[in-house]
DSSP file (Angstrom, degrees, kcal/mol; ACC not computed):
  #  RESIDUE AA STRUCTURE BP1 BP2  ACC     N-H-->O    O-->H-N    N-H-->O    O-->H-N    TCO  KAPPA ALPHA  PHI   PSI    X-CA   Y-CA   Z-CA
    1    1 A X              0   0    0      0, 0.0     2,-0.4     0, 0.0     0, 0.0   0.000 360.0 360.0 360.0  93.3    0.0    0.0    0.0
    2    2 A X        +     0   0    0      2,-0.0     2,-0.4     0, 0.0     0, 0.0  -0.857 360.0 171.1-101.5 133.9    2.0    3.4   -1.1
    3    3 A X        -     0   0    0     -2,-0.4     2,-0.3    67,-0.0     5,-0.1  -0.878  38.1 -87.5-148.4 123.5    0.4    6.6    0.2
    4    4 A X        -     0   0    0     -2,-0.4     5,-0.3     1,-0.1     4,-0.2  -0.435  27.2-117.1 -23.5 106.6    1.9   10.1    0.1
    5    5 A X  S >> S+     0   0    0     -2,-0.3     3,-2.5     2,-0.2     4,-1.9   0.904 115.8  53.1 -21.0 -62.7    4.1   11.5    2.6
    6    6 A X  H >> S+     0   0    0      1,-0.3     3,-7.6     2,-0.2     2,-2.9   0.817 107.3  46.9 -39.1-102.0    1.2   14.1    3.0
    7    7 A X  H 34 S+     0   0    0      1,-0.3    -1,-0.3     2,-0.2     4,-0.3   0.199 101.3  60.1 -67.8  40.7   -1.3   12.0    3.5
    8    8 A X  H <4 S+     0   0    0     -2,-2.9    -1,-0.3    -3,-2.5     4,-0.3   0.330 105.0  57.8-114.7   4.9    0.3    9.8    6.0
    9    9 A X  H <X S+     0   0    0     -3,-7.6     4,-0.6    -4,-1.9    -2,-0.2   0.616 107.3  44.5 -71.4 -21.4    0.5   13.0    8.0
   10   10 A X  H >X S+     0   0    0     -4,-0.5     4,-1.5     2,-0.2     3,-0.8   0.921 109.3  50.9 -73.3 -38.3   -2.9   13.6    8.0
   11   11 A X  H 3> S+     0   0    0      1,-0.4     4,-2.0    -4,-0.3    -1,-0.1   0.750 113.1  52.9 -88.6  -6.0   -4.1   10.3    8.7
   12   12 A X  H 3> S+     0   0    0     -4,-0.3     4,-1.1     2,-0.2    -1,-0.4   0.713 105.1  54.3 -87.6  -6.4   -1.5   10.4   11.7
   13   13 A X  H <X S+     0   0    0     -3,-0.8     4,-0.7    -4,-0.6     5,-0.3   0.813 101.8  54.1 -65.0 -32.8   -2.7   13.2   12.9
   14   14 A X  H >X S+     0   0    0     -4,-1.5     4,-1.9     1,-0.2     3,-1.4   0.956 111.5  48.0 -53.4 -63.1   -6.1   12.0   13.0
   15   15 A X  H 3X S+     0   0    0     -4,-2.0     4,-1.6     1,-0.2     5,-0.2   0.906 111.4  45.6 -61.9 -33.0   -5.0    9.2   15.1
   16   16 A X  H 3< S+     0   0    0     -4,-1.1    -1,-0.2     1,-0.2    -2,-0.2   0.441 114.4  53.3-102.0  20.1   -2.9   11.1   17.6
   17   17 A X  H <X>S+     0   0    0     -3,-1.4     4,-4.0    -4,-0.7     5,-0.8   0.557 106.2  52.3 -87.2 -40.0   -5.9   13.7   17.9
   18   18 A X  H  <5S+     0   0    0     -4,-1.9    -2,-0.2    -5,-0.3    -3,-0.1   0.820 111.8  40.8 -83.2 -29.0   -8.5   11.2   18.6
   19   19 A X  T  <5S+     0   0    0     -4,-1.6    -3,-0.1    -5,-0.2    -1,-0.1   0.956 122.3  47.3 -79.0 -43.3   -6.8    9.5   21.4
   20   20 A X  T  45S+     0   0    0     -5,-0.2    -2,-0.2     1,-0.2    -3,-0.1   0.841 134.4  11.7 -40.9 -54.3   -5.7   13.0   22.6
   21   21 A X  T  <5S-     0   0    0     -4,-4.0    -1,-0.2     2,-0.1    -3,-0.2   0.565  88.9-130.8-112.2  -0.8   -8.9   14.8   22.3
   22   22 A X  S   <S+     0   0    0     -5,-0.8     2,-0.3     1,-0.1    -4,-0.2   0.778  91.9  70.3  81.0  26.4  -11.5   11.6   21.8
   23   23 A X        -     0   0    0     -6,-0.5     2,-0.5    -9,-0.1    -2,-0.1  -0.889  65.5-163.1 177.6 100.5  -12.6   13.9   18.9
   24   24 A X        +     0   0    0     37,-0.4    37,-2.2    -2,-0.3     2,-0.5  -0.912  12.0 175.6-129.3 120.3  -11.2   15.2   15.1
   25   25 A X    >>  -     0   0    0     -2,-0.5     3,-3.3    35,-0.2     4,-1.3  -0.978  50.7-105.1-130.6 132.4  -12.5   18.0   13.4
   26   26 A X  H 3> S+     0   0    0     -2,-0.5     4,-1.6    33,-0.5     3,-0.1   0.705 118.3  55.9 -25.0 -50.5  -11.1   19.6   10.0
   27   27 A X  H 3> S+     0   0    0      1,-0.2     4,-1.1     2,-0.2    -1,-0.3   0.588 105.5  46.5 -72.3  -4.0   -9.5   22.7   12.6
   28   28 A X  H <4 S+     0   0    0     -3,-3.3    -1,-0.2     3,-0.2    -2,-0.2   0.665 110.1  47.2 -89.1 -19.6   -7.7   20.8   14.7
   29   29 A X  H  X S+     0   0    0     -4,-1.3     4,-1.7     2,-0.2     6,-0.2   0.838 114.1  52.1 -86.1 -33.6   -6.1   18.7   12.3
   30   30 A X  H  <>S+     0   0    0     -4,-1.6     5,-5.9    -5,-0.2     4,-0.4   0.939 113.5  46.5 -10.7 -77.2   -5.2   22.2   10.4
   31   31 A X  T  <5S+     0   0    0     -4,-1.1    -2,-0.2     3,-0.2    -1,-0.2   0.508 116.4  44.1 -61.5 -17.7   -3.8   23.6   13.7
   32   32 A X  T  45S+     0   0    0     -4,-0.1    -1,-0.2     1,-0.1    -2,-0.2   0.925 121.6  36.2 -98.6 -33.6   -1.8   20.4   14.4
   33   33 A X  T  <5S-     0   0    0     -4,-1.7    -2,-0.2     2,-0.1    -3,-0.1   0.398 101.0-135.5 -96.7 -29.7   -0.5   20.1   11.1
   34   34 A X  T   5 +     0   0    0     -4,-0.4     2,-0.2     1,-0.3    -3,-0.2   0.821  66.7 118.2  50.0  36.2   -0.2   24.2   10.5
   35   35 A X  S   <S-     0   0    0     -5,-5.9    -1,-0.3    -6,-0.2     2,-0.2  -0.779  72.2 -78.3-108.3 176.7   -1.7   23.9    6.9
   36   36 A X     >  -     0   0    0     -2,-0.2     4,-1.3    -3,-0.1     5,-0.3  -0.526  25.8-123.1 -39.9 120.2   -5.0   25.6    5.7
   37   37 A X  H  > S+     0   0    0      1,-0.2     4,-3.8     2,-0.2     5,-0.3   0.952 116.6  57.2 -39.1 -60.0   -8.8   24.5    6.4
   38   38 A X  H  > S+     0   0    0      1,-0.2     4,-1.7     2,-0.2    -1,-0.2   0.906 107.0  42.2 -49.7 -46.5   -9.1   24.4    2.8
   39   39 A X  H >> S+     0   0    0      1,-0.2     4,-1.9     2,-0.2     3,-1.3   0.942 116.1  50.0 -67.2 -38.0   -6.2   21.9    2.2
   40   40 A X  H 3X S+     0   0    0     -4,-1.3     4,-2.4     1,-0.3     5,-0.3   0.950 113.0  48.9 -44.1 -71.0   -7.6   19.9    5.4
   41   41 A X  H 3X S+     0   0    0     -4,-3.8     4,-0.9    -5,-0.3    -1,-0.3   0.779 116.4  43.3 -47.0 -37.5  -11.3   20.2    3.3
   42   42 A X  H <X S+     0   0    0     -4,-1.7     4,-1.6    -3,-1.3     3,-0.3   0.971 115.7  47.9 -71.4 -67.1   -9.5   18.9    0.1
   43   43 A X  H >X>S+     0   0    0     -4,-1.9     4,-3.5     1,-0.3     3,-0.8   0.960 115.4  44.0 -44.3 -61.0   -7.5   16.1    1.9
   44   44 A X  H 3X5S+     0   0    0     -4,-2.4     4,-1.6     1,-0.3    -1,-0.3   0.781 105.5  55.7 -85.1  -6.4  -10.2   14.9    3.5
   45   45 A X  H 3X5S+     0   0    0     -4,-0.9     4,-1.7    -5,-0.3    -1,-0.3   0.714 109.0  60.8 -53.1 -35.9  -12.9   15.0    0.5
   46   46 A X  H <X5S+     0   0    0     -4,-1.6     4,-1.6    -3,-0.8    -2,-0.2   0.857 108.7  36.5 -74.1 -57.8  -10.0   12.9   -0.9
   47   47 A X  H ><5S+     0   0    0     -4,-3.5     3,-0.6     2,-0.2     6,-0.6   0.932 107.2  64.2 -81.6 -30.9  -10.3   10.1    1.9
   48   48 A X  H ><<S+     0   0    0     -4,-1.6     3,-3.4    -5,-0.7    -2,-0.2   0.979 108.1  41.8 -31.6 -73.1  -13.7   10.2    2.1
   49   49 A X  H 3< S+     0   0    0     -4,-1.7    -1,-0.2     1,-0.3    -2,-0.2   0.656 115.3  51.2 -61.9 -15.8  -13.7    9.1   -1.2
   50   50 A X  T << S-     0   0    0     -4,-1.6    -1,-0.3    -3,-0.6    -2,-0.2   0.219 111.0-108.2 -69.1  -8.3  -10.8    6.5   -0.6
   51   51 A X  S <  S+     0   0    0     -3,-3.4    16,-0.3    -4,-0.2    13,-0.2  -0.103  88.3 116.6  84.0 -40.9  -12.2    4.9    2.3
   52   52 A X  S    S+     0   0    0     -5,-0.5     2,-0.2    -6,-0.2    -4,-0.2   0.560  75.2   7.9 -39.0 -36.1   -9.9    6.2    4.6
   53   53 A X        -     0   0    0     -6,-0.6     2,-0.3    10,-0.3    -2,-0.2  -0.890  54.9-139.4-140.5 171.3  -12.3    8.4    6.9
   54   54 A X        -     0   0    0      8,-0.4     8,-0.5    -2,-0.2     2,-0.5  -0.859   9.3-152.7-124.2-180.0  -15.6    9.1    7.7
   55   55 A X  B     -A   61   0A   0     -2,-0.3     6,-0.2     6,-0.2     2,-0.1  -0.958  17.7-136.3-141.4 156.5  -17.1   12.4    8.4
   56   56 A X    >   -     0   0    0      4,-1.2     3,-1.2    -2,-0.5     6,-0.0  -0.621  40.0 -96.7-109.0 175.0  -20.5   12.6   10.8
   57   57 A X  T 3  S+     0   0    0      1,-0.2    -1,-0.2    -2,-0.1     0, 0.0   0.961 128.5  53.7 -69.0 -41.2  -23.3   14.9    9.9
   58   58 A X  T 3  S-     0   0    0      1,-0.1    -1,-0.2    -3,-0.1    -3,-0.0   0.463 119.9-108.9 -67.7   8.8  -21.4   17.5   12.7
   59   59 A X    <   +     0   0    0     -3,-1.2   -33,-0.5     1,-0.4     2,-0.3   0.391  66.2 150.9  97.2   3.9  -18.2   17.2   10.9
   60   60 A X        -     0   0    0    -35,-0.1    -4,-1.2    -5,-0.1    -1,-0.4  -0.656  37.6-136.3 -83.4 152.2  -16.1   15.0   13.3
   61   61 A X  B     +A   55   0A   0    -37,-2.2   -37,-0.4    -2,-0.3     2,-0.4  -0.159  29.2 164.3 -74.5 144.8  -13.6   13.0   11.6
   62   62 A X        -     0   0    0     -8,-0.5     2,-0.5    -2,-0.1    -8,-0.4  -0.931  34.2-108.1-147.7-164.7  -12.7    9.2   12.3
   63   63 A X        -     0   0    0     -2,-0.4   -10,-0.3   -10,-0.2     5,-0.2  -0.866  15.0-135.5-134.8 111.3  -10.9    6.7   10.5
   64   64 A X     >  -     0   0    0     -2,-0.5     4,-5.3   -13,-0.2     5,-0.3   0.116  47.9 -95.6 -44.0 157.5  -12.3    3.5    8.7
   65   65 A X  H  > S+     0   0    0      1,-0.2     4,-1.9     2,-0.2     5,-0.2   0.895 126.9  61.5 -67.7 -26.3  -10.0    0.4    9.4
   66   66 A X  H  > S+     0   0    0    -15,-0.2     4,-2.2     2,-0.2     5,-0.3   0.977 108.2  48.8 -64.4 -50.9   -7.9    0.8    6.1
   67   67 A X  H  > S+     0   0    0    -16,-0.3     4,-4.1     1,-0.3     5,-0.2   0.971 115.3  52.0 -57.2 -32.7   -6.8    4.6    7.7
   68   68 A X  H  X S+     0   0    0     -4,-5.3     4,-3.9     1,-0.2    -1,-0.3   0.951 101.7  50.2 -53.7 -42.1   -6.1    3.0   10.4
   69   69 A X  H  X S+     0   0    0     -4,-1.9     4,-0.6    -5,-0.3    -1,-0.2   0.821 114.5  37.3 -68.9 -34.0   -4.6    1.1    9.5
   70   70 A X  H >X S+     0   0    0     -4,-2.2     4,-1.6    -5,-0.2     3,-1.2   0.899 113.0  63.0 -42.7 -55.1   -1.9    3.1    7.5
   71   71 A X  H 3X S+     0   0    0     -4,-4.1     4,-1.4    -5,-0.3    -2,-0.2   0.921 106.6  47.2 -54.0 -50.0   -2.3    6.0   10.4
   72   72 A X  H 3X S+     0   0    0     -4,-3.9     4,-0.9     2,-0.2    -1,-0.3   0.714 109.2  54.0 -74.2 -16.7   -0.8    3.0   13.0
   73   73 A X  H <X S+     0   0    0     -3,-1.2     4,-3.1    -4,-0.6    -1,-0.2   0.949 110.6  47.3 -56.7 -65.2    2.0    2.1   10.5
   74   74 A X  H  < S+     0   0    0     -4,-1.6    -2,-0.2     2,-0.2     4,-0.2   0.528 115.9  37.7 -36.4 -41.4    3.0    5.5   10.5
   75   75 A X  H >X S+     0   0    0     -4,-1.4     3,-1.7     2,-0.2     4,-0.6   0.755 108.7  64.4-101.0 -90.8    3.0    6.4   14.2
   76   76 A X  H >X S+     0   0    0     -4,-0.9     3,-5.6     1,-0.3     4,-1.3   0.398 110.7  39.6  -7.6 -91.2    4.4    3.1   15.0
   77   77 A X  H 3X S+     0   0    0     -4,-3.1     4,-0.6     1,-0.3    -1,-0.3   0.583 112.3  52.2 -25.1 -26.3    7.4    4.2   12.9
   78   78 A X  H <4 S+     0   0    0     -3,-1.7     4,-0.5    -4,-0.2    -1,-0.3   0.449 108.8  49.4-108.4 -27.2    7.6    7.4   14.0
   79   79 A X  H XX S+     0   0    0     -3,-5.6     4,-1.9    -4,-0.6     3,-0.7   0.863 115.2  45.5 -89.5 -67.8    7.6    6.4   17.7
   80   80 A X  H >X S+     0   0    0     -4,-1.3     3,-7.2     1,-0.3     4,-0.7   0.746 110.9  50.8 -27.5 -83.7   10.5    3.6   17.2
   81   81 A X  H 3X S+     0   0    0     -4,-0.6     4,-1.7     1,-0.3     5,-0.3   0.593 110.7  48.5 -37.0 -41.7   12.8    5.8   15.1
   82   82 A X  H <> S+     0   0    0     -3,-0.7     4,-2.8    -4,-0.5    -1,-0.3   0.872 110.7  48.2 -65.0 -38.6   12.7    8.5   17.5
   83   83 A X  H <X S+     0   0    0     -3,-7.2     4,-2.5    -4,-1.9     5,-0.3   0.961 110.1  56.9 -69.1 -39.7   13.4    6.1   20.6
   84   84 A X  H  X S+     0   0    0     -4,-0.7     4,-1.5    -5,-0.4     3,-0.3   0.986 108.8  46.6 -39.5 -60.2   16.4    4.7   18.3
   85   85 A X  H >X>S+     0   0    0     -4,-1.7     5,-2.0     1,-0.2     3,-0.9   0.970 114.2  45.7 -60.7 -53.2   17.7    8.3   18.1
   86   86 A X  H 3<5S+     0   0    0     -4,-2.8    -1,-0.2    -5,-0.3    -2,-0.2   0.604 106.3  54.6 -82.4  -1.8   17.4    9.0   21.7
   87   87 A X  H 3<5S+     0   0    0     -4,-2.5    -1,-0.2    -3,-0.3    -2,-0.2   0.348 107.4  55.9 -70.3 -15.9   19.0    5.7   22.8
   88   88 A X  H <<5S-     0   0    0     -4,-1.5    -2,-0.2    -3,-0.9    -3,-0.2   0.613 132.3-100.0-103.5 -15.9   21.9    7.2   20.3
   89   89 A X  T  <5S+     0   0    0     -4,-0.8     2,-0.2     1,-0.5    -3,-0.2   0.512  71.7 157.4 114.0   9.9   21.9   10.5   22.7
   90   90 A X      < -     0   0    0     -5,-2.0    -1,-0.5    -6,-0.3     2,-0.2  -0.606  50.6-107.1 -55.3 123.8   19.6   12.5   20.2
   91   91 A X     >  -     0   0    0     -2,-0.2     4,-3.5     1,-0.1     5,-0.3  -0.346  30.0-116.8 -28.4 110.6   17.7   15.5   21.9
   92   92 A X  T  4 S+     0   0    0      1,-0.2     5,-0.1     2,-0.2    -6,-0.1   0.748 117.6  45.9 -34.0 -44.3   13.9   14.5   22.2
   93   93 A X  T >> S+     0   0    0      2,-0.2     3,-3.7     3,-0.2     4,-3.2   0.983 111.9  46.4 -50.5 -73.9   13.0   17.3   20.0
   94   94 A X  H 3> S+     0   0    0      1,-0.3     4,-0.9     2,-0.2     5,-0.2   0.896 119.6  52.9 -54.0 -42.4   15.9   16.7   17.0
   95   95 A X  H 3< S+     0   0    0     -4,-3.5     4,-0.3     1,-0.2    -1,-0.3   0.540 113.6  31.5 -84.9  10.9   14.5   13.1   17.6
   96   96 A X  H <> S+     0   0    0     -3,-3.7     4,-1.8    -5,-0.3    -2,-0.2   0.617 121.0  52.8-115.1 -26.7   10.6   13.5   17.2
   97   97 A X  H  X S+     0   0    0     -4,-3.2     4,-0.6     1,-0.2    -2,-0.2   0.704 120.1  40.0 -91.4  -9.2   11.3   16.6   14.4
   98   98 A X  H  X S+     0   0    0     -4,-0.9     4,-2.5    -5,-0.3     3,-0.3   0.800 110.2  58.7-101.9 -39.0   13.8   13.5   12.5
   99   99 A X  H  > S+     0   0    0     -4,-0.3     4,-0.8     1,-0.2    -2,-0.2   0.848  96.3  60.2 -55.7 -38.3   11.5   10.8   13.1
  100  100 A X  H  X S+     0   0    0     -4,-1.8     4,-0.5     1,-0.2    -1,-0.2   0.842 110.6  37.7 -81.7 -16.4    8.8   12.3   11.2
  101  101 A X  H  X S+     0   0    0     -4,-0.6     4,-0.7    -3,-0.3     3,-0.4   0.863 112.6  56.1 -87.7 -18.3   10.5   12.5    7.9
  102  102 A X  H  X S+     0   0    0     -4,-2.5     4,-2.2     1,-0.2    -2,-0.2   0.698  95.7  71.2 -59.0 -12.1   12.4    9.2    8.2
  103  103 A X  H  < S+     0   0    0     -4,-0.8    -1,-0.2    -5,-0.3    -2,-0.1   0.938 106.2  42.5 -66.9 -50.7    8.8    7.4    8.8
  104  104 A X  H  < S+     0   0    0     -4,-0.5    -1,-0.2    -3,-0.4    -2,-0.1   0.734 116.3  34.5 -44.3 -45.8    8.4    8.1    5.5
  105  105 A X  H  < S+     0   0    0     -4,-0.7    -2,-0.2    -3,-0.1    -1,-0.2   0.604  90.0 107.0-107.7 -27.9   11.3    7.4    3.4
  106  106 A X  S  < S-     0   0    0     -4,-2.2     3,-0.0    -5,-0.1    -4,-0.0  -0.441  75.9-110.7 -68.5 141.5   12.7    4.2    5.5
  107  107 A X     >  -     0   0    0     -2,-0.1     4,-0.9     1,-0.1     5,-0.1   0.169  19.6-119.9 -44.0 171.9   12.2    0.6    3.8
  108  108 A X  H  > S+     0   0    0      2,-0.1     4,-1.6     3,-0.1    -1,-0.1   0.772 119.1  56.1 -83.1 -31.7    9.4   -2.0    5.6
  109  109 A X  H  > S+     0   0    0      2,-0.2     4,-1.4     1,-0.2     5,-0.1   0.985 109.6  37.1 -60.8 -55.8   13.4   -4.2    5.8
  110  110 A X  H >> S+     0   0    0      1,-0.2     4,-3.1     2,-0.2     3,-0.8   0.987 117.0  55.3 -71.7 -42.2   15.6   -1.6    7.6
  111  111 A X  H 3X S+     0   0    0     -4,-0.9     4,-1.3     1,-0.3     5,-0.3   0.776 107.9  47.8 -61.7 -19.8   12.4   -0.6   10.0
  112  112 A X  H 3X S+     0   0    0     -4,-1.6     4,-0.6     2,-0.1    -1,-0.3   0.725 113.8  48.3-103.0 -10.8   12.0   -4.0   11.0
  113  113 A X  H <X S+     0   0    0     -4,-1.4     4,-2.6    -3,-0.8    -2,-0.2   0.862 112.6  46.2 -71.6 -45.4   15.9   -4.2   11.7
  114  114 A X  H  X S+     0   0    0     -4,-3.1     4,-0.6     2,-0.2    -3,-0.2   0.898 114.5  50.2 -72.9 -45.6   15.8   -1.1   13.6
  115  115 A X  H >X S+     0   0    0     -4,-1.3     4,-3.3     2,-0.2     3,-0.6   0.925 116.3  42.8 -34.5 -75.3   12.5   -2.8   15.3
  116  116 A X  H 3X S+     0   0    0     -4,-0.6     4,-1.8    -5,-0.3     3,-0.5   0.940 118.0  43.3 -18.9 -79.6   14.5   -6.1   16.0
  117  117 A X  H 3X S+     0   0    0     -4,-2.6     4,-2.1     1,-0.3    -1,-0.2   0.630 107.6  53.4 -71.2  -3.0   17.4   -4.5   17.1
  118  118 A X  H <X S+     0   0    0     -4,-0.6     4,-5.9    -3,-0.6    -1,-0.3   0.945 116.4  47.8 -94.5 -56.4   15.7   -1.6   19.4
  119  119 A X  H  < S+     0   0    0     -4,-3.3    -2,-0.2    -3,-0.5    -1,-0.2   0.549 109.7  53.3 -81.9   3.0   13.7   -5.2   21.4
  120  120 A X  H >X S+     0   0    0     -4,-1.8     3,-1.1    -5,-0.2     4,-0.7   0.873 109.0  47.4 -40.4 -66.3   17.0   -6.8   21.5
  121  121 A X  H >< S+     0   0    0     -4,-2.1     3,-0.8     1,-0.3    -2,-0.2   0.885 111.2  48.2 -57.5 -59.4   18.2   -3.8   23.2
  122  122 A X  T 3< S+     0   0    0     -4,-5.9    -1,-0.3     1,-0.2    -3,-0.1   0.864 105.3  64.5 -53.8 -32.1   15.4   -3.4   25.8
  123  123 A X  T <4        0   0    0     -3,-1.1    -1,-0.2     1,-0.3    -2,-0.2   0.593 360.0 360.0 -93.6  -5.7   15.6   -6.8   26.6
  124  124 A X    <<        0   0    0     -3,-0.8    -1,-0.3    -4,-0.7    -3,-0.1   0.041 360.0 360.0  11.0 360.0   18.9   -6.8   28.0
């Protein structure tokens, strides 16, 4: 399944909005994201039609199991690779602002080596 860097930021934002606020609406994902309501309106006209979300008659947001399922891929990744970097003595910050473009761009192969090696490590 290959998805746009974009939209696998929206649909992680959706996920880490909804446990956060129980609740996703087009301006918080804006505000989280710092884009425009209109691209939020665009994007999410776009997964509507994809499967990816639903939208309620009051406009909150969720995500059908295919966004989830992408969205969990995504923070999954995003959570390792950042603990990797701050087991390597990376600054929490430099590692959550590095994690989110390596989430993207890393192979399924090296992120399940990095995975491996990261619950090797813990288990120590």
């Amino acid at each position: 399944m290959i998805i746009k860097e974009s939209a696998e930021n929206y649909l992680e934002s959706i996920l880490m909005l909804k446990s956060k606020n129980g609740f996703v609406r087009s301006i918080d994902i804006a505000n989280d994201l710092s884009v425009s309501k209109p691209s939020v309106s665009v994007a999410m006209k776009n997964f509507r039609e994809e499967g990816y979300i639903t939208v309620d008659p009051d406009g909150y947001i969720d995500l059908t199991d295919k966004g989830l399922e992408i969205a969990k891929r995504v923070y999954e990744r995003h959570e390792i690779i950042a603990k990797v970097l701050m087991s390597l003595g990376v600054s929490r910050e430099t590692a959550l602002d590095d994690s989110c473009k390596i989430e993207h761009v890393i192979s399924e192969e090296s992120f399940l080596k990095i995975k491996d090696f990261l619950n090797k490590s813990n288990n120590k």
